[in-house]
C-alpha positions in Angstrom: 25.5 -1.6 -19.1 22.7 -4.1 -17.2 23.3 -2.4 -13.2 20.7 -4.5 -12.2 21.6 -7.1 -8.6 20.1 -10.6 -8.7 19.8 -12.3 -5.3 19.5 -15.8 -5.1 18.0 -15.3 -1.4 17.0 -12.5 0.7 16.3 -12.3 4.3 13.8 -9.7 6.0 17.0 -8.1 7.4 17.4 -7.5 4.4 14.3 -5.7 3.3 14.2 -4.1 6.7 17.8 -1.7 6.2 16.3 -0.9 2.5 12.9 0.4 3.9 15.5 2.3 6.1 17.5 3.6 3.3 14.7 4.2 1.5 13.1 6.3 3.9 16.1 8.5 4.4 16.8 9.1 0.5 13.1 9.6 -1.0 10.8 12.0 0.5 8.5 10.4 -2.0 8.5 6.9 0.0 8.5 9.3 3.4 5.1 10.6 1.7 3.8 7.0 1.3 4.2 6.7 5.5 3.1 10.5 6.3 -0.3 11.2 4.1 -1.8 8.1 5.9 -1.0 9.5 9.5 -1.6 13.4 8.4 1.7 14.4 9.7 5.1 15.6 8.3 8.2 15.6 9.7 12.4 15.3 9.9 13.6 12.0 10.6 15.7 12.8 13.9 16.5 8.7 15.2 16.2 5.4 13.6 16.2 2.4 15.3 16.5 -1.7 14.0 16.0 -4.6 15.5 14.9 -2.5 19.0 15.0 -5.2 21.4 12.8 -4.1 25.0 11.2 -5.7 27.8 7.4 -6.2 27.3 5.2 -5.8 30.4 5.2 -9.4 30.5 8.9 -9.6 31.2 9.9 -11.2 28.3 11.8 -8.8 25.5 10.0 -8.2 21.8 11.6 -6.6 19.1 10.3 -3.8 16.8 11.7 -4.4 13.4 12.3 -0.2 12.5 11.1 2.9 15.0 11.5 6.0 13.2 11.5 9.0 15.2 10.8 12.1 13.7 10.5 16.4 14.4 7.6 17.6 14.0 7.7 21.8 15.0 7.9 21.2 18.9 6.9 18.3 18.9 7.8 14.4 17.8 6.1 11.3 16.7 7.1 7.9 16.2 6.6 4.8 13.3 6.5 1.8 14.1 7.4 -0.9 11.6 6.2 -4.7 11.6 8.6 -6.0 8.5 7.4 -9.1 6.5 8.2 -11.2 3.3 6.4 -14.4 3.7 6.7 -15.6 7.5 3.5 -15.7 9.9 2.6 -13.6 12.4 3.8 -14.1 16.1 0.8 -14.5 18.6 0.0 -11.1 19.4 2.3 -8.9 17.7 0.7 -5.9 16.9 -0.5 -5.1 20.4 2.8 -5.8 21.5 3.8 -2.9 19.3 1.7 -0.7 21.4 3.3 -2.2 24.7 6.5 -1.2 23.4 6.2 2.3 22.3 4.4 3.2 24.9 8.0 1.8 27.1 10.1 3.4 24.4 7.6 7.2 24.5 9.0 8.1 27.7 12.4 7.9 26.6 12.2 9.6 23.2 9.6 12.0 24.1 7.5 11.6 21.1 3.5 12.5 21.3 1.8 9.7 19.5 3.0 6.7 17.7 2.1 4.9 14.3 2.3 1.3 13.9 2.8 0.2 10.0 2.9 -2.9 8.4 5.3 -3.2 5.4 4.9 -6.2 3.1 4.7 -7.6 -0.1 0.8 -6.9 -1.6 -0.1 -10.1 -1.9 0.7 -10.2 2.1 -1.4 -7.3 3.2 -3.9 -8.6 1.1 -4.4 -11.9 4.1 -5.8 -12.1 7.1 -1.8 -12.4 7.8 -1.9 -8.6 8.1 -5.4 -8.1 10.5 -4.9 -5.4 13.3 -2.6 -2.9 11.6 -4.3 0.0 10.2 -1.6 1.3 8.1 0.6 -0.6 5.9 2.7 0.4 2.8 3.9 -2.0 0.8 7.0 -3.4 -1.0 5.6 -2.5 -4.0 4.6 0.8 -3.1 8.0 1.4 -2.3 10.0 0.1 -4.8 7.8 2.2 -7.2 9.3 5.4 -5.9 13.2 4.2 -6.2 15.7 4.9 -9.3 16.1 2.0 -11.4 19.7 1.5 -10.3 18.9 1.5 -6.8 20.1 -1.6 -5.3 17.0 -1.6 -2.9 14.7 -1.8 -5.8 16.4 -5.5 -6.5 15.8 -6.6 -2.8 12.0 -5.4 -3.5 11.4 -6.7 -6.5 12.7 -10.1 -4.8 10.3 -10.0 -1.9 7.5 -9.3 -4.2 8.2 -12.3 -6.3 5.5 -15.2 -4.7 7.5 -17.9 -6.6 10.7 -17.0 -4.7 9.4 -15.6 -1.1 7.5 -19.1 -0.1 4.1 -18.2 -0.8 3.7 -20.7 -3.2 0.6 -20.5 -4.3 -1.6 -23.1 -5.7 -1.4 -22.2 -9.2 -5.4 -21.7 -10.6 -5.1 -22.2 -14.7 -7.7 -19.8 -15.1 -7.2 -17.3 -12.7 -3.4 -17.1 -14.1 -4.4 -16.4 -17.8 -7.2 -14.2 -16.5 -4.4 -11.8 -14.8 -2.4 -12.7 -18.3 -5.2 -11.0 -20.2 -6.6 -8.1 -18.4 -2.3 -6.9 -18.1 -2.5 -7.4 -21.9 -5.7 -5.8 -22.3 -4.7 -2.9 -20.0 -1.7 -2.6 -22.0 -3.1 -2.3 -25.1 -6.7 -0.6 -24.6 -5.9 1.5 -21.4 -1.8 2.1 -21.4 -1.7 4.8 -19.4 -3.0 2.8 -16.4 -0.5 1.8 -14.2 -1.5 -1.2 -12.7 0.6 -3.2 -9.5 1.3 -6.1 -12.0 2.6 -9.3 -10.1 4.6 -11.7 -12.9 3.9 -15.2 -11.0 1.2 -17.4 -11.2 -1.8 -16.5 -9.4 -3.9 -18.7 -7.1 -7.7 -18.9 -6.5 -7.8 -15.9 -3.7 -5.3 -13.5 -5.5 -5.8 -9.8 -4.5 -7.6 -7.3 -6.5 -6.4 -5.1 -9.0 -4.4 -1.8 -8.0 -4.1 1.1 -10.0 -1.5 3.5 -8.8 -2.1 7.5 -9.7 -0.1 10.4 -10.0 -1.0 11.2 -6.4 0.7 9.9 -3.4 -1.8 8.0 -1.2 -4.2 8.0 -3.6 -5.0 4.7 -5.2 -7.6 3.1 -7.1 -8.7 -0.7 -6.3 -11.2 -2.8 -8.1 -13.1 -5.0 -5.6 -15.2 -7.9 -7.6 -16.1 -10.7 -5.4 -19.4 -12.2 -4.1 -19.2 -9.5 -1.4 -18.1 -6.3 -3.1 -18.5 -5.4 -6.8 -17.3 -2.1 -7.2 -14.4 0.4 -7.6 -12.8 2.6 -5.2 -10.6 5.4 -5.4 -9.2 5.3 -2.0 -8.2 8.9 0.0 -5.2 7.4 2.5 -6.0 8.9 6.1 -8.8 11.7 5.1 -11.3 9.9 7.6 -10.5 12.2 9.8 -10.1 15.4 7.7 -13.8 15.2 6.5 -13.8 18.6 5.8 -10.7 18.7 3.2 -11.7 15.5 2.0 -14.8 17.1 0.9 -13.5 20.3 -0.2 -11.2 18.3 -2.3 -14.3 16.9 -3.9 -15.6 19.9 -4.3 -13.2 21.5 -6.3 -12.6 18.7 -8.7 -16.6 18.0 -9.5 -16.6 14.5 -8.3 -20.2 15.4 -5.8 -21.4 12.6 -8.1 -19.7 9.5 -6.2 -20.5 7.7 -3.4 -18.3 9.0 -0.6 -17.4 5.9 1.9 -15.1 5.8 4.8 -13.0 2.5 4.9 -11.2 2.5 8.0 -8.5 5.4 8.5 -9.4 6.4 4.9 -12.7 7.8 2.5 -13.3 6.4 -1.0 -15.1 7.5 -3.8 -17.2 4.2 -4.6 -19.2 3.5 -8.2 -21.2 -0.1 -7.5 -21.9 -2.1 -10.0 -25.4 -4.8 -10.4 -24.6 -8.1 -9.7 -25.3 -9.3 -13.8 -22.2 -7.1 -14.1 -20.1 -9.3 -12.1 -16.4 -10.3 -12.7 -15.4 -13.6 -11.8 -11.5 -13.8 -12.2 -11.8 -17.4 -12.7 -14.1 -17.4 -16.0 -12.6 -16.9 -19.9 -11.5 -13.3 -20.1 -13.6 -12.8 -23.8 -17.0 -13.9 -22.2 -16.5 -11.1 -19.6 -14.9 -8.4 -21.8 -18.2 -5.8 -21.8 -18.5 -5.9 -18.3 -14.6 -6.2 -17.7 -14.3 -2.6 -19.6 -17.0 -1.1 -17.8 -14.8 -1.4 -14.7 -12.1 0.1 -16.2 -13.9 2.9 -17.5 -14.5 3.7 -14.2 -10.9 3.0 -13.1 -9.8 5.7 -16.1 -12.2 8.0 -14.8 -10.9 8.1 -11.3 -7.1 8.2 -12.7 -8.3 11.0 -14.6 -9.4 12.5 -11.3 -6.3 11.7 -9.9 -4.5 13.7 -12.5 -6.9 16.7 -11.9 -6.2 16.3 -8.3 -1.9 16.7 -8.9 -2.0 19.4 -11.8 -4.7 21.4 -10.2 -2.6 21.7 -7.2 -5.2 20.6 -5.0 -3.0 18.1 -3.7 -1.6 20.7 -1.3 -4.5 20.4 0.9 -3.2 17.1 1.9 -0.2 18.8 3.2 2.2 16.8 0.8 5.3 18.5 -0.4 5.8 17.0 -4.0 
């Protein structure tokens, strides 16, 4: 029997009470929030829709607060919701004005302010100033099949049906068409964020998820960037484990880079091995599979990461 819910329409209430629910039900979705911030904790208050009064006087509303134990102590995340709408002028520091209001009622230490959104939303400008963000995808990865919240996810991440509506580029779309096939069939135990819509002329890289919470692996090829990352989720600041972690899987080798809240292990690649998205997959298939050589490689780091148990120095409870 098909347990599956269609929606002909969703709202971001909508999406908003399943991050909640999923939240509370999967620790593995709790691990997707708690590896970037380096904390772990028991959920203790939720709020939606928290309406307060700003120091301008006017009221702002945080989508979800989460408040959670921590031993003696508490912290807070903060969560910016969005499917497809622009943000308001100056939203995310008005995050910070309200939990800094809402800290001295809760009594929490430090607060996190996430962005959750469909990729192809985090992937704009739409989403500057937040340093965290987990996305719908990200989410709905972790849920059970028959989990109704899976359908509201799968319905946000849909561009045809959330008002994106891209400007469909021919070749870009049967680019994306053949590198899923060619994943599928050369590399299938890859496990690529596929998006099944068409794809405009600035659709986001690839993303390779790994057995690993908070460990992903992106391919960046653009005029700017031509390389592939396998991104370390909020080890900036834990330098030390991120190294040791390094250490003891024999990855010295790669470049180690910080990117923002998070360290990567980078392999560049020469210009004359560029790949242009927009260009006939066949005439780019050498250099196409040398990126995702590299992207094996790193998923096969990943794995030696989880089955080594290594993963425990990043304090995540699988």
């Amino acid at each position: 029997m098909d347990n599956k819910v269609f929606f002909s329409d969703i709202t971001e209430r909508d999406t908003d009470l399943a991050i909640i629910r999923s939240f509370l039900d999967y620790q593995s979705v709790r691990q997707l929030f708690f590896v970037q911030i380096k904390r772990q904790g028991e959920v203790v208050k939720v709020y939606h829709s928290l309406m307060q009064r700003e120091s301008d006087g006017h009221s702002g509303e945080s989508d979800i607060v989460i408040i959670c134990q921590d031993g003696d102590k508490k912290f807070a995340i903060f969560i910016e919701d969005k499917i497809a709408a622009d943000p308001q002028p100056s939203q995310r520091k008005r995050y910070d004005d309200r939990a800094m209001l809402l800290m001295n009622t809760e009594g929490y230490d430090k607060y996190y302010v996430f962005l959750c959104a469909p990729e192809v939303y985090i992937g704009t400008a739409k989403a500057d100033g937040y340093t965290y963000s987990v996305s719908h995808q990200e989410i709905c990865n972790q849920l059970d099949d028959k989990d109704m919240s899976k359908s509201i996810f799968n319905f946000s991440c849909d561009e045809k049906k959330q008002g994106y509506n891209p400007i469909k580029n021919d070749s870009v779309t049967e680019f994306w068409l053949n590198l899923y096939r060619h994943i599928g069939e050369k590399y299938p135990q890859l496990k690529i964020n596929k998006i099944d819509s068409p794809r405009g002329t600035n659709a986001v890289w690839p993303l390779f998820r790994t057995s690993v919470t908070g460990l992903r692996i992106c391919w960046k090829s653009n005029l700017e960037k031509n390389c592939v990352d396998m991104e370390f989720a909020g080890m900036a600041s834990h330098k030390d484990e991120f190294n040791k972690i390094i250490k003891d899987i024999g990855a010295t080798n790669y470049e180690p880079v910080q990117t923002g809240k998070s360290m990567s292990l980078t392999v560049r690649f020469p210009d004359s091995e560029h790949v242009s998205f927009g260009r006939p997959f066949n005439e780019q298939l050498d250099n196409i599979n040398k990126f995702l050589d590299v992207v094996n490689d790193f998923d096969n780091l990943a794995n030696k990461i989880y089955y080594l148990g290594i993963v425990d120095l990043w304090n995540i409870k699988s």
